[in-house]
mmCIF file as gemmi writes it, N, C-alpha and C atoms, coordinates in Angstrom:
data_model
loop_
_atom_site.group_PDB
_atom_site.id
_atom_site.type_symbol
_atom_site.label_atom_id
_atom_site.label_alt_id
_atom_site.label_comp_id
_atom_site.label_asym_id
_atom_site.label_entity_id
_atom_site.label_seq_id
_atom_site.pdbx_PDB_ins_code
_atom_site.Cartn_x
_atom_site.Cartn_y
_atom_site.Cartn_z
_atom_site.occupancy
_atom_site.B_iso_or_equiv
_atom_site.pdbx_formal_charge
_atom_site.auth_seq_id
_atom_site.auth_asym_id
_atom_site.pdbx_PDB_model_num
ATOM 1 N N . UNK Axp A 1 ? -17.26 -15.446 13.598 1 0 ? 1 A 1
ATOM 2 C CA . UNK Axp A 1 ? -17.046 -14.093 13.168 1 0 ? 1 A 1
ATOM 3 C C . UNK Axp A 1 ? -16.125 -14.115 11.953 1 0 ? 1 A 1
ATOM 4 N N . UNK Axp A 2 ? -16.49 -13.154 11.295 1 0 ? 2 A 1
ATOM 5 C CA . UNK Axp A 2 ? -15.747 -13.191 10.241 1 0 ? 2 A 1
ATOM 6 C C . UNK Axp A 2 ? -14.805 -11.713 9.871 1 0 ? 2 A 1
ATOM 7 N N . UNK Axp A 3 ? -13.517 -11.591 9.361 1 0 ? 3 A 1
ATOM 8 C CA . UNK Axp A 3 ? -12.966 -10.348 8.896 1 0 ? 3 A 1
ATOM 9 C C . UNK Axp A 3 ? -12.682 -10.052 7.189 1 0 ? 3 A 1
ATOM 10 N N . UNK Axp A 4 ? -12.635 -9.06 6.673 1 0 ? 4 A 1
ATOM 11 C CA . UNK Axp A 4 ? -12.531 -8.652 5.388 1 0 ? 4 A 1
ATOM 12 C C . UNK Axp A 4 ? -11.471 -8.368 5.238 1 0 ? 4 A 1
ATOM 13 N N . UNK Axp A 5 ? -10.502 -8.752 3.96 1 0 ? 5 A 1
ATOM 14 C CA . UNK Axp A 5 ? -9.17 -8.678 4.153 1 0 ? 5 A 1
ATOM 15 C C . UNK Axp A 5 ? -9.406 -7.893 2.392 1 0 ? 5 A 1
ATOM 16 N N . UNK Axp A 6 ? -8.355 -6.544 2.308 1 0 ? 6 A 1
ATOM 17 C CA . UNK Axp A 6 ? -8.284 -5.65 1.087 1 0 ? 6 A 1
ATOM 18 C C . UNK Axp A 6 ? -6.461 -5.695 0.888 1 0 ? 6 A 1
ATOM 19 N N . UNK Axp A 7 ? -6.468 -6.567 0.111 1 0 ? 7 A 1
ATOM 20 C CA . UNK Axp A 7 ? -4.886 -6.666 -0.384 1 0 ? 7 A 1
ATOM 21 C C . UNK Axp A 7 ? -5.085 -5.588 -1.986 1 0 ? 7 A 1
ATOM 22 N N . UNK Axp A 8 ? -4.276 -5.175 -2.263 1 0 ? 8 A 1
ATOM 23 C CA . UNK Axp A 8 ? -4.286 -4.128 -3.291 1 0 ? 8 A 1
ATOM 24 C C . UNK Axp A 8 ? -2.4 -3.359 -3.576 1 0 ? 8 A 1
ATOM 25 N N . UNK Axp A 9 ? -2.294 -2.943 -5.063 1 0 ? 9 A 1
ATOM 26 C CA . UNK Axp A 9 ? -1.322 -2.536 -5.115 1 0 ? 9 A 1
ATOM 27 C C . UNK Axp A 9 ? -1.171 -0.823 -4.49 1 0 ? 9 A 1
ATOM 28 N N . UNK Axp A 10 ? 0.096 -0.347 -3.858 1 0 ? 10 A 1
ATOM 29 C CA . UNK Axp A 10 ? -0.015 0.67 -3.622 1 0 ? 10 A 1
ATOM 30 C C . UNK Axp A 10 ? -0.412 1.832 -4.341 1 0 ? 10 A 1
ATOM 31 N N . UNK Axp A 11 ? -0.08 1.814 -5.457 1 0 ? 11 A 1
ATOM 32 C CA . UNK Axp A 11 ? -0.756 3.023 -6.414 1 0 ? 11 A 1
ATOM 33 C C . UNK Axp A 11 ? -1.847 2.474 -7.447 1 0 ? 11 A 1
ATOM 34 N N . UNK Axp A 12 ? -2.575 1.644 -6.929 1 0 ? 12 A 1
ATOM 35 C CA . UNK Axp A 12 ? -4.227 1.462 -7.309 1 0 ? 12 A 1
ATOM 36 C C . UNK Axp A 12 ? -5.297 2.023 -6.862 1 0 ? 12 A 1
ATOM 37 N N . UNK Axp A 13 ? -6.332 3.127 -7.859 1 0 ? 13 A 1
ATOM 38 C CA . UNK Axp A 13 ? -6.791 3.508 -7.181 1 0 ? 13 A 1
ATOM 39 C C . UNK Axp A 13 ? -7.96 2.848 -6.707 1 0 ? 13 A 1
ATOM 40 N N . UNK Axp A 14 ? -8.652 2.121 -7.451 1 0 ? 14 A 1
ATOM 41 C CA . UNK Axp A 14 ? -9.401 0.946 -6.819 1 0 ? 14 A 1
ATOM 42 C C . UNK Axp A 14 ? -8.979 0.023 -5.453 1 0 ? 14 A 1
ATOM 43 N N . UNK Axp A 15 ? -7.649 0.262 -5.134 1 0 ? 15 A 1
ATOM 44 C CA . UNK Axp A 15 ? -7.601 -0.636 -3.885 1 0 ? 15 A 1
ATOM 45 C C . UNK Axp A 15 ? -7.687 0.861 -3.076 1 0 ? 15 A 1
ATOM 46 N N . UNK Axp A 16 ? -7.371 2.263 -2.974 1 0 ? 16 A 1
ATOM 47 C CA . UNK Axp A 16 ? -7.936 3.104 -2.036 1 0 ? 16 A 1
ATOM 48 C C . UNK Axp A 16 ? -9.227 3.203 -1.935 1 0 ? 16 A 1
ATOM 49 N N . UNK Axp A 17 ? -10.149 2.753 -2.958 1 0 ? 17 A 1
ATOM 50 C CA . UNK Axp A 17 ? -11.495 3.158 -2.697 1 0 ? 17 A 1
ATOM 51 C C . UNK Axp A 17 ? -12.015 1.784 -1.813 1 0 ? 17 A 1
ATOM 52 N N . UNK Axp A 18 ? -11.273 0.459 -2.017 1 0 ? 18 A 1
ATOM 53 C CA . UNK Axp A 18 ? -11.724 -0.425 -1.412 1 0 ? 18 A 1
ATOM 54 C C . UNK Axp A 18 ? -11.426 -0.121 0.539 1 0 ? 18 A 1
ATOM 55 N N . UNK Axp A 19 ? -9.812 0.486 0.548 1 0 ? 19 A 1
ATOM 56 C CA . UNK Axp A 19 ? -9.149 0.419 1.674 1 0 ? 19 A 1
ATOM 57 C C . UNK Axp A 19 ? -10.746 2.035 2.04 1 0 ? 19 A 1
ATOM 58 N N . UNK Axp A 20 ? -10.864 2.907 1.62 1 0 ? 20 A 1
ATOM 59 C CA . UNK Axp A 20 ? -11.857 3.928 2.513 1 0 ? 20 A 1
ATOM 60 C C . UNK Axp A 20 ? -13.113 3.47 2.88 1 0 ? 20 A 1
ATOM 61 N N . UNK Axp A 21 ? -13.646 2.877 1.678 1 0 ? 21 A 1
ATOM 62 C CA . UNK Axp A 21 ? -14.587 2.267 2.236 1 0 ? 21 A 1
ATOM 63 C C . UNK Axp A 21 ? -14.335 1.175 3.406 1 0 ? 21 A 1
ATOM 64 N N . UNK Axp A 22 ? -13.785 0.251 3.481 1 0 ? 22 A 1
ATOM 65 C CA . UNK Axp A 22 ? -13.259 -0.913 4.538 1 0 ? 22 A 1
ATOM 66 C C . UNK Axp A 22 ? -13.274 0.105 5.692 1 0 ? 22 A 1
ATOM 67 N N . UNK Axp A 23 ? -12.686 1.054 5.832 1 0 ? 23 A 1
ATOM 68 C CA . UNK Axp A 23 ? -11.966 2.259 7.32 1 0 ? 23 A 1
ATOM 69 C C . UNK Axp A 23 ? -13.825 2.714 7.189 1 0 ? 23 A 1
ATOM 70 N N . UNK Axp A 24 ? -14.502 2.87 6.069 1 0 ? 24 A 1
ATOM 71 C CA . UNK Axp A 24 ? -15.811 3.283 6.725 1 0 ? 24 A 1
ATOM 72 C C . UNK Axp A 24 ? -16.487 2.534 7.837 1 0 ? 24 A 1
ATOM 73 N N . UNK Axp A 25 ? -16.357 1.248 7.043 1 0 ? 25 A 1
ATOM 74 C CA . UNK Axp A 25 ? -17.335 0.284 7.647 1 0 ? 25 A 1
ATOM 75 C C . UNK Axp A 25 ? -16.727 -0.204 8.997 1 0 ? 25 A 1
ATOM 76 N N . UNK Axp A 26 ? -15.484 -0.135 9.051 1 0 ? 26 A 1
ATOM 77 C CA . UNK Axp A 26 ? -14.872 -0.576 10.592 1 0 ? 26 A 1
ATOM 78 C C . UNK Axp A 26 ? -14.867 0.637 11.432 1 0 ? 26 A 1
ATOM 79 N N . UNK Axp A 27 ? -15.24 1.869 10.942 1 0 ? 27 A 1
ATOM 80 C CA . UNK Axp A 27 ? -15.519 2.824 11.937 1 0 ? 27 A 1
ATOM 81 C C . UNK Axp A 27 ? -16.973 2.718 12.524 1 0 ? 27 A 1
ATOM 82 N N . UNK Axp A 28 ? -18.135 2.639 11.746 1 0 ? 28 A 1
ATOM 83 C CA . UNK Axp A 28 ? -19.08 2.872 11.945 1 0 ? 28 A 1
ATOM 84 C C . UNK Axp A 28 ? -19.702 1.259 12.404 1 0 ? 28 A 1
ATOM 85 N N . UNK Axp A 29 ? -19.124 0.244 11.968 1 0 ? 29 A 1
ATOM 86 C CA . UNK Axp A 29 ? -19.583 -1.66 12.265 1 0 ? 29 A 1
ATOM 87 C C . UNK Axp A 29 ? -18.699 -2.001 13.549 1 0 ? 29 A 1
ATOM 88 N N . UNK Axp A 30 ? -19.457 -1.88 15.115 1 0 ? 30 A 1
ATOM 89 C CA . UNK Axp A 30 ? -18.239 -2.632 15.832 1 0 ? 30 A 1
ATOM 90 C C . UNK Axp A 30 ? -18.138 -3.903 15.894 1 0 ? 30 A 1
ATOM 91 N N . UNK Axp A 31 ? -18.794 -4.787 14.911 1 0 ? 31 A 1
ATOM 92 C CA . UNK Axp A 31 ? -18.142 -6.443 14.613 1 0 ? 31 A 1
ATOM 93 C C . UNK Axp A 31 ? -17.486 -6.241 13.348 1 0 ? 31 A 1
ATOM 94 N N . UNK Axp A 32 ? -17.303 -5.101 12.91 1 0 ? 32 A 1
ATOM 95 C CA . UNK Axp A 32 ? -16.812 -5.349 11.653 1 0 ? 32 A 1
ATOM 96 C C . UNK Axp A 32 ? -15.002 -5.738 11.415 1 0 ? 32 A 1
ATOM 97 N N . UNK Axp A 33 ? -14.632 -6.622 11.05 1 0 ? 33 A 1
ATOM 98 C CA . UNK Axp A 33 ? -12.945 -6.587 10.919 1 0 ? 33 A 1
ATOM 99 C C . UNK Axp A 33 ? -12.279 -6.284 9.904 1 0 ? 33 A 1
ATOM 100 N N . UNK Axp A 34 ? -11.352 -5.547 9.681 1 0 ? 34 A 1
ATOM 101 C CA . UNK Axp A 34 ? -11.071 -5.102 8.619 1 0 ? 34 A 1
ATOM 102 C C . UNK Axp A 34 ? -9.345 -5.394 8.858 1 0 ? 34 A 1
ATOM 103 N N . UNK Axp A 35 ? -8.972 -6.203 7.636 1 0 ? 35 A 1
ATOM 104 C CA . UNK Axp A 35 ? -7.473 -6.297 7.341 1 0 ? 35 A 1
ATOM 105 C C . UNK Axp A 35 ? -6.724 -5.602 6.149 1 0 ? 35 A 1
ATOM 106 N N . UNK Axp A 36 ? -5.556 -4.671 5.828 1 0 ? 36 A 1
ATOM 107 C CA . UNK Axp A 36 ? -5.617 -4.397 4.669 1 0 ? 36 A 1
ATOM 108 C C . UNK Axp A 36 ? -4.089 -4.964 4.512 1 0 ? 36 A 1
ATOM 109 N N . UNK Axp A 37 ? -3.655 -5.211 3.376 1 0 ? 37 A 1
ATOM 110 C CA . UNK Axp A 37 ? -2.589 -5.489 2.926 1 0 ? 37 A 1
ATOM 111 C C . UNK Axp A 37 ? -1.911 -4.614 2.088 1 0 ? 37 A 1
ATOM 112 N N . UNK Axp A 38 ? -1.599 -4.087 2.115 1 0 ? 38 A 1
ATOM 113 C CA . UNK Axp A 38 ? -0.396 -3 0.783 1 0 ? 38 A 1
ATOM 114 C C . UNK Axp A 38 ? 1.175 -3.291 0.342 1 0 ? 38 A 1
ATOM 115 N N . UNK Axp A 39 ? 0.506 -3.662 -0.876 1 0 ? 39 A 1
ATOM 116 C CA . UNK Axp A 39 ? 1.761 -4.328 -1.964 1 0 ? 39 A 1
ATOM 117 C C . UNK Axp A 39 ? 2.418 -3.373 -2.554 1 0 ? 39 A 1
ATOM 118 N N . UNK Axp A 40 ? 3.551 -3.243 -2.657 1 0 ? 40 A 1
ATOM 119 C CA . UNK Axp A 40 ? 4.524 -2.806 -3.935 1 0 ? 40 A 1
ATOM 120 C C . UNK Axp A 40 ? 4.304 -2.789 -4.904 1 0 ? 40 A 1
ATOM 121 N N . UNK Axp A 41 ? 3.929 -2.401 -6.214 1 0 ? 41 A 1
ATOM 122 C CA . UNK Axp A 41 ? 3.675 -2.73 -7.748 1 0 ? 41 A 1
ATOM 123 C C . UNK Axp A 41 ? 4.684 -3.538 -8.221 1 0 ? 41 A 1
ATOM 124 N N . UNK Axp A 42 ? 5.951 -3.281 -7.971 1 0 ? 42 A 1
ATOM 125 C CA . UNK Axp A 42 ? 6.822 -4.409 -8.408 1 0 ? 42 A 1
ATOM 126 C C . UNK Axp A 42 ? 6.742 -5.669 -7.855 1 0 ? 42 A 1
ATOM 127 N N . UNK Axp A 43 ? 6.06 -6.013 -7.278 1 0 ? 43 A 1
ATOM 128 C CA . UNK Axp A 43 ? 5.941 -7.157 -5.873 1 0 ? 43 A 1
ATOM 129 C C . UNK Axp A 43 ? 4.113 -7.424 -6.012 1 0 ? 43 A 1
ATOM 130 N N . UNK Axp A 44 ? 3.766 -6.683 -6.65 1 0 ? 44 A 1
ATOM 131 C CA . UNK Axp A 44 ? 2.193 -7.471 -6.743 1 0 ? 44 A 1
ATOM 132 C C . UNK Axp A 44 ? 1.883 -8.425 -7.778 1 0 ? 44 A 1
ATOM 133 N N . UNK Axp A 45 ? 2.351 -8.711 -8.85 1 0 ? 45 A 1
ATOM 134 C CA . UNK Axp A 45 ? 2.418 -9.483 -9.799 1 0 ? 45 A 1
ATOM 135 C C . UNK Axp A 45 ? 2.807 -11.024 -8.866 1 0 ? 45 A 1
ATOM 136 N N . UNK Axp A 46 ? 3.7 -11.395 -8.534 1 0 ? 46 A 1
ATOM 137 C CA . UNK Axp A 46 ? 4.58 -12.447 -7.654 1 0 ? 46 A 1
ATOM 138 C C . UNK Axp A 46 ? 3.392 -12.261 -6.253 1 0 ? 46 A 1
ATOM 139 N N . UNK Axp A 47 ? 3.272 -11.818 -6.094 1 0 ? 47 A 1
ATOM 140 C CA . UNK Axp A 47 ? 2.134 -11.736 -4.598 1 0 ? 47 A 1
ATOM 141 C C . UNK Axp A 47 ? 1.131 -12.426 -4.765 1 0 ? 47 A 1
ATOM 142 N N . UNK Axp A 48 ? 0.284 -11.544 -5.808 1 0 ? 48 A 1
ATOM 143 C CA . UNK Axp A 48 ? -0.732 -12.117 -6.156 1 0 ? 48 A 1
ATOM 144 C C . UNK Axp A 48 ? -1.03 -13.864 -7.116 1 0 ? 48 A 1
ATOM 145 N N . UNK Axp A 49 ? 0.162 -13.932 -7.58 1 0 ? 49 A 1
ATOM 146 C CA . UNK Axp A 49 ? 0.312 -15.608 -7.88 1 0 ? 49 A 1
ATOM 147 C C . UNK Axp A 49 ? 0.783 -16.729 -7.071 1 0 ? 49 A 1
ATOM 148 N N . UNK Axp A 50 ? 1.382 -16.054 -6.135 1 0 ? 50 A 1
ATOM 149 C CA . UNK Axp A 50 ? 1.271 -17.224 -4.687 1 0 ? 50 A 1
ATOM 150 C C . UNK Axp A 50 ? 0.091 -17.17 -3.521 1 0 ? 50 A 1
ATOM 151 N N . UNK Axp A 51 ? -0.06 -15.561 -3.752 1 0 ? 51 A 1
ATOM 152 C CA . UNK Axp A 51 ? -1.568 -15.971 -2.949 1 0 ? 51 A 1
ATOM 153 C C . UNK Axp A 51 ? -2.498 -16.815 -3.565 1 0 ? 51 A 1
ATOM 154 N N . UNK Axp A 52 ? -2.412 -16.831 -4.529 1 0 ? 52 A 1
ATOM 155 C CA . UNK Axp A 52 ? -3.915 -17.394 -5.29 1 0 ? 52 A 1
ATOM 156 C C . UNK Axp A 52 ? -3.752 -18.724 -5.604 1 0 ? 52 A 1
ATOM 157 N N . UNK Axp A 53 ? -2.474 -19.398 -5.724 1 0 ? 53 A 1
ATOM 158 C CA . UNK Axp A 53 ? -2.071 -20.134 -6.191 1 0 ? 53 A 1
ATOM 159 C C . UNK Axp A 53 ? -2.682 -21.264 -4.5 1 0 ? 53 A 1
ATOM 160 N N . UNK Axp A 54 ? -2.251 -20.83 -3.394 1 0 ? 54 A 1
ATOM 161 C CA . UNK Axp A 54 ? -1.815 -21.146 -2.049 1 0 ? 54 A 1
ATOM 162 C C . UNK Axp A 54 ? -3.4 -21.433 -1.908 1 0 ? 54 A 1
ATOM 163 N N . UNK Axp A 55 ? -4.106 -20.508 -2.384 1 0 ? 55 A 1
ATOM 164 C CA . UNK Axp A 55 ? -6.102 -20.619 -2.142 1 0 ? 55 A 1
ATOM 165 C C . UNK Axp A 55 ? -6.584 -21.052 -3.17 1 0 ? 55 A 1
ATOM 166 N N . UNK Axp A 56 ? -6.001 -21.177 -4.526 1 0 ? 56 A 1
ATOM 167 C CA . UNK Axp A 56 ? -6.872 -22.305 -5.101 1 0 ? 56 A 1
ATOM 168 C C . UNK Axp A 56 ? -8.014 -21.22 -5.983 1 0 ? 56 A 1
ATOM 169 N N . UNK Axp A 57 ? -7.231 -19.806 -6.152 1 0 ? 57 A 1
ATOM 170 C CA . UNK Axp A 57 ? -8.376 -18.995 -6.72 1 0 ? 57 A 1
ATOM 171 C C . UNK Axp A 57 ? -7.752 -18.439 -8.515 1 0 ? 57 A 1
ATOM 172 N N . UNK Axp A 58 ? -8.342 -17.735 -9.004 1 0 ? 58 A 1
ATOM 173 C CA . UNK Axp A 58 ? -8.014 -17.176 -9.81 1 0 ? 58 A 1
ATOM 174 C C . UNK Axp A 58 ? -8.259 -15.955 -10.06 1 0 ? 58 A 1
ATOM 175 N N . UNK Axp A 59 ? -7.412 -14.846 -10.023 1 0 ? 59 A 1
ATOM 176 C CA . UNK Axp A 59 ? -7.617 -13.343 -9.952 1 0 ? 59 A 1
ATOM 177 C C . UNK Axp A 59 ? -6.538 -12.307 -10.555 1 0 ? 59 A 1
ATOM 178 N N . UNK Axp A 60 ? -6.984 -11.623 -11.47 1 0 ? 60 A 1
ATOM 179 C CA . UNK Axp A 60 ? -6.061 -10.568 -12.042 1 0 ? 60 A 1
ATOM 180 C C . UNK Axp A 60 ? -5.527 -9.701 -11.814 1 0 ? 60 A 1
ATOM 181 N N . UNK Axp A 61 ? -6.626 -8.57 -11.35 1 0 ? 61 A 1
ATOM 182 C CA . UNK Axp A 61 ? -5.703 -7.532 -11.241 1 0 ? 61 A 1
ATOM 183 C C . UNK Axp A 61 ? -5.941 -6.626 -9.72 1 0 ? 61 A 1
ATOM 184 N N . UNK Axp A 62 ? -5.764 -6.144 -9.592 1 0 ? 62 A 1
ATOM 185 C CA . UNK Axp A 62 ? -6.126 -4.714 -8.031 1 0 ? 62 A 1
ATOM 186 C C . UNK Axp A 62 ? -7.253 -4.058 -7.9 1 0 ? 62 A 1
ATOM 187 N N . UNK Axp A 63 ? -7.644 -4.542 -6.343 1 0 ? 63 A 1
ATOM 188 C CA . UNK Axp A 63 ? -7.087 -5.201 -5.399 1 0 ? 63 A 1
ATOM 189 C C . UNK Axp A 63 ? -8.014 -6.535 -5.179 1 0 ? 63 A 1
ATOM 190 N N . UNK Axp A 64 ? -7.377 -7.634 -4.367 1 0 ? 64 A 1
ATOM 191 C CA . UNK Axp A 64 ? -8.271 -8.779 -4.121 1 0 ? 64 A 1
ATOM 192 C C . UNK Axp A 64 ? -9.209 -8.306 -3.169 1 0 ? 64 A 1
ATOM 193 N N . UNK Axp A 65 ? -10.303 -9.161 -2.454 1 0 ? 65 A 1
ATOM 194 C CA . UNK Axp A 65 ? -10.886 -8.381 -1.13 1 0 ? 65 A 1
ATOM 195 C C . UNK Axp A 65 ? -11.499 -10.021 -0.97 1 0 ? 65 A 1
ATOM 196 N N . UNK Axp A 66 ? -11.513 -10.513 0.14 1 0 ? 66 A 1
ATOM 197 C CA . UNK Axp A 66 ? -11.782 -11.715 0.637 1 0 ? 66 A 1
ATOM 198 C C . UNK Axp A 66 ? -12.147 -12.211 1.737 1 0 ? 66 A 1
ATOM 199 N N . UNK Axp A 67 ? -12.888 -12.941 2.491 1 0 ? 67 A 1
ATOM 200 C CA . UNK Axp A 67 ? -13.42 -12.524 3.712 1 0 ? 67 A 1
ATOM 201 C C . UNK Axp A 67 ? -12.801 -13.616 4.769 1 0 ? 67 A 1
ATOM 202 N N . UNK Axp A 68 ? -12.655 -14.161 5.527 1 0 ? 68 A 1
ATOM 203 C CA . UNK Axp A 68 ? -11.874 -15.015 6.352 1 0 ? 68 A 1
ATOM 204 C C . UNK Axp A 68 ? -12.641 -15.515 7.641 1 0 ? 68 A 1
ATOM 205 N N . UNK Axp A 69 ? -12.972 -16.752 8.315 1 0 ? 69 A 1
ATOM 206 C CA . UNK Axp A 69 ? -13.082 -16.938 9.258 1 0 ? 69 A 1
ATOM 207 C C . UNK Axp A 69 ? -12.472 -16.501 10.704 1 0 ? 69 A 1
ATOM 208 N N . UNK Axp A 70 ? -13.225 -16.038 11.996 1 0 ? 70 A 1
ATOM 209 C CA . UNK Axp A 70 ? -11.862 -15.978 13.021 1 0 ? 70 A 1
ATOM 210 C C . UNK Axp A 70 ? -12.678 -15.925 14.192 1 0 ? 70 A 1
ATOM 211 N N . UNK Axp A 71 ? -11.888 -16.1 14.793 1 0 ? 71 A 1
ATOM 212 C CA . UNK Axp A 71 ? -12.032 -16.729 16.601 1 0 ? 71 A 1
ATOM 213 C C . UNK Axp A 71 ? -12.58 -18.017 16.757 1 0 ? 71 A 1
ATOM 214 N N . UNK Axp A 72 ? -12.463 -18.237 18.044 1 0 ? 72 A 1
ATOM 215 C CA . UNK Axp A 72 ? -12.913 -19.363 18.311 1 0 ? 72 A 1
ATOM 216 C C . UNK Axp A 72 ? -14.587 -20.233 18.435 1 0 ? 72 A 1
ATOM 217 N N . UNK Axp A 73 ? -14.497 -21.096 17.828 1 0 ? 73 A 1
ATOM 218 C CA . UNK Axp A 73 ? -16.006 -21.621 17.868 1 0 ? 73 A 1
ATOM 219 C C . UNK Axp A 73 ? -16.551 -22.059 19.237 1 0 ? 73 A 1
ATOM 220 N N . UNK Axp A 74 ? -17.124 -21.882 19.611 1 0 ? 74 A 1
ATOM 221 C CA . UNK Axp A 74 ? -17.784 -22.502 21.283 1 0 ? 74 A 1
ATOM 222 C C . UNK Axp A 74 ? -18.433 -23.454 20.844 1 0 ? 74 A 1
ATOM 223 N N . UNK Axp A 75 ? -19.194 -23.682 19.505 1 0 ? 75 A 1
ATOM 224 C CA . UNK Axp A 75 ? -19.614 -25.19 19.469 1 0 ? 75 A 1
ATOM 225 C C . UNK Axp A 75 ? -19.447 -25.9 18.446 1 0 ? 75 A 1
ATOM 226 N N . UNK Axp A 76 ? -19.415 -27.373 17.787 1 0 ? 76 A 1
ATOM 227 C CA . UNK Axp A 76 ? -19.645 -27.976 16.926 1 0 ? 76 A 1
ATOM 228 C C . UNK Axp A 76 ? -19.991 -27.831 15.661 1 0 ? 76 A 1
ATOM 229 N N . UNK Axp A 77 ? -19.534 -27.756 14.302 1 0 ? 77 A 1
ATOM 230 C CA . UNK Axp A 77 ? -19.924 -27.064 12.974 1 0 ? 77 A 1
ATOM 231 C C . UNK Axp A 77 ? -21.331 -27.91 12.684 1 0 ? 77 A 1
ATOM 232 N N . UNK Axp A 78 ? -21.998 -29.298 13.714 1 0 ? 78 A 1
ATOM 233 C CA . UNK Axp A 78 ? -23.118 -29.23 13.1 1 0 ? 78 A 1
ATOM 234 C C . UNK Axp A 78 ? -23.991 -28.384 13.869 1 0 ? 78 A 1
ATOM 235 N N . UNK Axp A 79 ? -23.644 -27.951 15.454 1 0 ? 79 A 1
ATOM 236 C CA . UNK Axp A 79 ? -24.458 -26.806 15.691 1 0 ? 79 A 1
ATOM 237 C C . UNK Axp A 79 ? -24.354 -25.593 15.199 1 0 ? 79 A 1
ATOM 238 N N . UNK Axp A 80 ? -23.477 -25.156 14.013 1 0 ? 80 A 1
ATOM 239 C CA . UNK Axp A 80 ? -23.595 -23.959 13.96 1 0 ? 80 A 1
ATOM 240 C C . UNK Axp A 80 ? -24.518 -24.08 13.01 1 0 ? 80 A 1
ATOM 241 N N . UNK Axp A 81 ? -24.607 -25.227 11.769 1 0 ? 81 A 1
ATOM 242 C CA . UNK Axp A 81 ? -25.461 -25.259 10.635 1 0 ? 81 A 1
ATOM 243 C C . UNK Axp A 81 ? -26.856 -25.333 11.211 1 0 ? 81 A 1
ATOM 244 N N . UNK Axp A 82 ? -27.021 -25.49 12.69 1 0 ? 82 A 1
ATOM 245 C CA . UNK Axp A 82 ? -28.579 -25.853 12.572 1 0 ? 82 A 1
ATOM 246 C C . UNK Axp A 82 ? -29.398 -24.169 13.301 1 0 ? 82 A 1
């Protein structure tokens, strides 16, 4: 299973349209997971360069949106590929 994670600065409005839509889809998806993160503007600059730095990505500006593995596997990653 997987969850969607919406990190974004607080007064971006692109990270509210990401965060309503996300609250859509976890209202209406019951596998859907939804994580949001809400940054400071003074504190998203420094946020966003250790997050990215920590994953190995490269990203500018608000908001990130990224999807994540979670729970536990019941079997083997070559049974899941087959």
């Amino acid at each position: 299973m997987a969850k969607v994670v919406i990190a974004g600065k607080s007064d971006c409005p692109y990270y509210a349209r990401a965060e309503l839509l996300g609250d859509k889809l976890a209202l209406n998806l019951p596998d859907f997971k939804l994580h949001k993160i809400v940054i400071q503007p003074e504190e998203w600059d420094k946020w966003l360069k250790d997050t990215c730095n920590a994953r190995g990505w490269e990203h500018k500006k608000s908001p990130l949106v990224w999807r994540e593995l979670v729970g536990p596997w019941r079997e083997g990653s070559s049974d899941w590929w087959s």
